[in-house]
C-alpha positions in Angstrom: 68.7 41.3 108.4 70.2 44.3 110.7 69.2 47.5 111.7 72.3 49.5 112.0 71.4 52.5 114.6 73.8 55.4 113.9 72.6 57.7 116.3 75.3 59.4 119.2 74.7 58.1 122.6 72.8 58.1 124.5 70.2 57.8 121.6 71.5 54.7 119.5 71.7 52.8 122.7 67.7 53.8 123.4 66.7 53.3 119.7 68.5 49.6 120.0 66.8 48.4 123.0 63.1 49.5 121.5 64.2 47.4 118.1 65.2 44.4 120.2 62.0 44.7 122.2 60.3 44.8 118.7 62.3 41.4 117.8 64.2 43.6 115.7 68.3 42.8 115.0 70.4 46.1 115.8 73.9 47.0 115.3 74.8 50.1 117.3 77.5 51.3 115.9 77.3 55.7 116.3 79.2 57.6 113.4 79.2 60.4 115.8 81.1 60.9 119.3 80.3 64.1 121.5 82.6 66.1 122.9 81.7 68.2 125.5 83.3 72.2 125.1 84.1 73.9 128.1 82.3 78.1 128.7 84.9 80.3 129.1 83.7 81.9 132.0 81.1 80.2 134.5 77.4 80.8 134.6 75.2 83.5 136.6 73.6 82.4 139.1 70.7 84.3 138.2 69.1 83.1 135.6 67.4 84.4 132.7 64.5 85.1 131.5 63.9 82.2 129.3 66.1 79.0 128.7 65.9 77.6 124.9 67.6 73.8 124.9 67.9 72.6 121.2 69.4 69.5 121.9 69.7 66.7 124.9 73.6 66.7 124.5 73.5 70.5 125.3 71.1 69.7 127.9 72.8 67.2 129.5 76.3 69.3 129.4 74.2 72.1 131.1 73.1 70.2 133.5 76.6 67.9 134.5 78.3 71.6 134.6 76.8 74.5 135.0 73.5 74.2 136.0 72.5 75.9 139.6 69.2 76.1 141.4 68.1 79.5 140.8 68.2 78.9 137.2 65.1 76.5 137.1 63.2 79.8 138.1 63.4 80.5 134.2 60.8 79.5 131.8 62.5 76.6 129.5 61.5 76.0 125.7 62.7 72.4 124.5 62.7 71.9 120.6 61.4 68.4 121.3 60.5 65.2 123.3 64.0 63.6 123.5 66.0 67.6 124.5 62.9 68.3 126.9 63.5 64.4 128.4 66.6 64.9 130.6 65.5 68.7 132.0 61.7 66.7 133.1 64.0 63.7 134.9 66.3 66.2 136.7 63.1 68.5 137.6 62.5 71.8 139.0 61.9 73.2 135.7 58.8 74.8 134.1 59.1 73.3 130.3 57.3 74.0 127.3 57.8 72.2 123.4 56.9 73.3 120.0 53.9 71.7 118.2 56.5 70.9 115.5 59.9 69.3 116.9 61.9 71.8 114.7 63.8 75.2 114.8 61.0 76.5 112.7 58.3 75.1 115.5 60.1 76.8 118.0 60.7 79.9 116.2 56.6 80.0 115.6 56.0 79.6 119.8 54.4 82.6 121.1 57.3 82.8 124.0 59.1 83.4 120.7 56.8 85.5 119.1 56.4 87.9 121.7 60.0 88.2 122.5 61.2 91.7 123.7 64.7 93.3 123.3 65.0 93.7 127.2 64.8 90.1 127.7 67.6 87.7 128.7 68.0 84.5 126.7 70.2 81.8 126.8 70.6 79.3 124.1 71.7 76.0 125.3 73.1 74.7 121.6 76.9 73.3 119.8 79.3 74.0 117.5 78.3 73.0 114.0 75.0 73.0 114.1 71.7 74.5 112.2 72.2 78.3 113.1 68.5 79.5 112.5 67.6 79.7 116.2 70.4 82.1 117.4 70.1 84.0 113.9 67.0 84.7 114.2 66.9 85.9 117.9 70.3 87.2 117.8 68.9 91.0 116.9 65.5 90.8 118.7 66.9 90.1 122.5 70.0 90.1 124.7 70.7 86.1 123.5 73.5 84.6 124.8 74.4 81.5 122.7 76.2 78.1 124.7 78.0 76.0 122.3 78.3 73.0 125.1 79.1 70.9 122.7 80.6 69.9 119.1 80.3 66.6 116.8 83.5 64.6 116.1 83.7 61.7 113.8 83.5 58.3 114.9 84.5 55.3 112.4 82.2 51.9 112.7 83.3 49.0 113.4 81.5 46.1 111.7 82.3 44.1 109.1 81.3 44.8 105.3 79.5 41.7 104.9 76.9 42.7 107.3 73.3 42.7 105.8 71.8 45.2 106.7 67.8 46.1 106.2 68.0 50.0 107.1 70.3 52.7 108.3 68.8 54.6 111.1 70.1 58.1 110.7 69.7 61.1 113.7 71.3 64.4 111.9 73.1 65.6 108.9 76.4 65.2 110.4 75.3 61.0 110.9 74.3 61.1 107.2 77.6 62.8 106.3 79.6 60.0 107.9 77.2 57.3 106.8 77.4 58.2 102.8 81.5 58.5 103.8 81.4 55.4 104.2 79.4 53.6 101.7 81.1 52.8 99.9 83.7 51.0 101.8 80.8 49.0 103.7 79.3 48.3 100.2 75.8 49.6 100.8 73.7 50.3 97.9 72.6 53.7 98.4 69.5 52.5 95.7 68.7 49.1 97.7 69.2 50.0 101.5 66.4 51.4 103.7 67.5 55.2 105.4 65.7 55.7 108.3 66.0 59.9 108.7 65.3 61.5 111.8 63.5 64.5 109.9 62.6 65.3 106.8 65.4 68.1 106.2 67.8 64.9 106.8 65.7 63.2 104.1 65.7 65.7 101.6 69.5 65.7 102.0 69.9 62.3 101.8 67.7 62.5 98.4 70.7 64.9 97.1 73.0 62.3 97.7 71.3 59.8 95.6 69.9 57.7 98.5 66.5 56.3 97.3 64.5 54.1 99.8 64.0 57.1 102.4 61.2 56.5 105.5 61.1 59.4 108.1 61.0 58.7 111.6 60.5 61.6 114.0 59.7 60.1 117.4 61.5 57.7 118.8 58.7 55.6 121.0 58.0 52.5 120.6 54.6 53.1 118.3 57.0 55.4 115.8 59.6 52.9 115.2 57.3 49.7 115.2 55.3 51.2 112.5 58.5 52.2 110.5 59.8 48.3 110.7 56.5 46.8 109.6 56.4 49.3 106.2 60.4 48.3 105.4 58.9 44.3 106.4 56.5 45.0 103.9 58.8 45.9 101.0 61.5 44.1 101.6 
């Protein structure tokens, strides 16, 4: 039985290597492709007064183009462990994470909290996705919002006949594609295992009529052995 890992790169290719380390089968086939937007008009060079990163494809745009020293002199918020990953490899930044991985944990931070109109913020964020960040900041600061990047569809390539023993699924545009192509593939949306990133994917893969759900936030090693022994368990 297969694991197919959905993810965008770089994360399926991570989440693949951790299931073969686990003796696990993978098939990394990403129903997602990046494509990274140019800014129409370059960066400052000074920087602001806080940096908010809500994803690692934003971060690592930011950092391949428009990054510049004096930048790391402002205090970074990263919504979680894999966006805050490629700013703590490049260094020079001072970087602080939510309790809760999620727009609302970030929202809830006291950086956040405290946030005063005079204050510079740039959102390091794409096209497409969940808006609650820069709606919420929009009237409360002088926010400049980076779309870096947008999501673009990417077909997989594997063969129907595949059996597969769970569907490892990073965002609601993965899901989107995923339940696109059911059908075609011939998976049982009541049979095969979903693997959801978060429970907001969950809950939307629910609506869809998908019916073995596990959430799986982290992507160590720890989180994802634990998910394969409970989808061992039942089959």
């Amino acid at each position: 039985m297969t694991h197919w890992v959905t993810y965008s790169e770089p994360s399926a290719s991570r989440l693949a290597t951790t299931l073969a380390a686990l003796g696990q089968s993978s098939l990394c086939e990403p129903v997602t492709r990046i494509e990274v937007l140019p800014l129409p008009h370059p960066l400052p060079t000074t920087p602001p007064d806080l940096l908010i990163a809500l994803s690692q494809h934003a971060v690592a745009a930011y950092l391949a183009n428009h990054y510049r020293t004096a930048h790391s002199a402002a205090l970074t918020l990263a919504i979680g462990p894999a966006t805050a990953a490629g700013l703590i490899e490049h260094g020079g930044f001072e970087i602080r994470q939510p309790t809760r991985a999620s727009s609302e944990g970030l929202l809830a931070m006291p950086e956040l909290v405290g946030l005063r109109a005079d204050q510079t913020v740039w959102l390091l964020t794409g096209q497409g996705g969940r808006d609650l960040v820069a709606q919420a900041l929009a009237e409360r600061c002088k926010l400049q919002r980076l779309d870096l990047y947008r999501r673009q569809k990417r077909a997989p390539d594997f063969s129907s006949r595949e059996s597969l023993s769970a569907i490892w699924v990073g965002s609601i545009h993965g899901l989107q594609q995923v339940d696109g192509h059911a059908d075609t593939l011939k998976i049982d949306r009541q049979r095969t295992m979903l693997v959801a990133a978060s429970a907001r994917i969950a809950d939307y893969a629910q609506r869809l009529a998908w019916r073995r759900l596990e959430v799986c936030e982290a992507s160590d090693v720890q989180a994802v052995e634990q998910i394969c022994k409970r989808i061992n368990k039942h089959g």
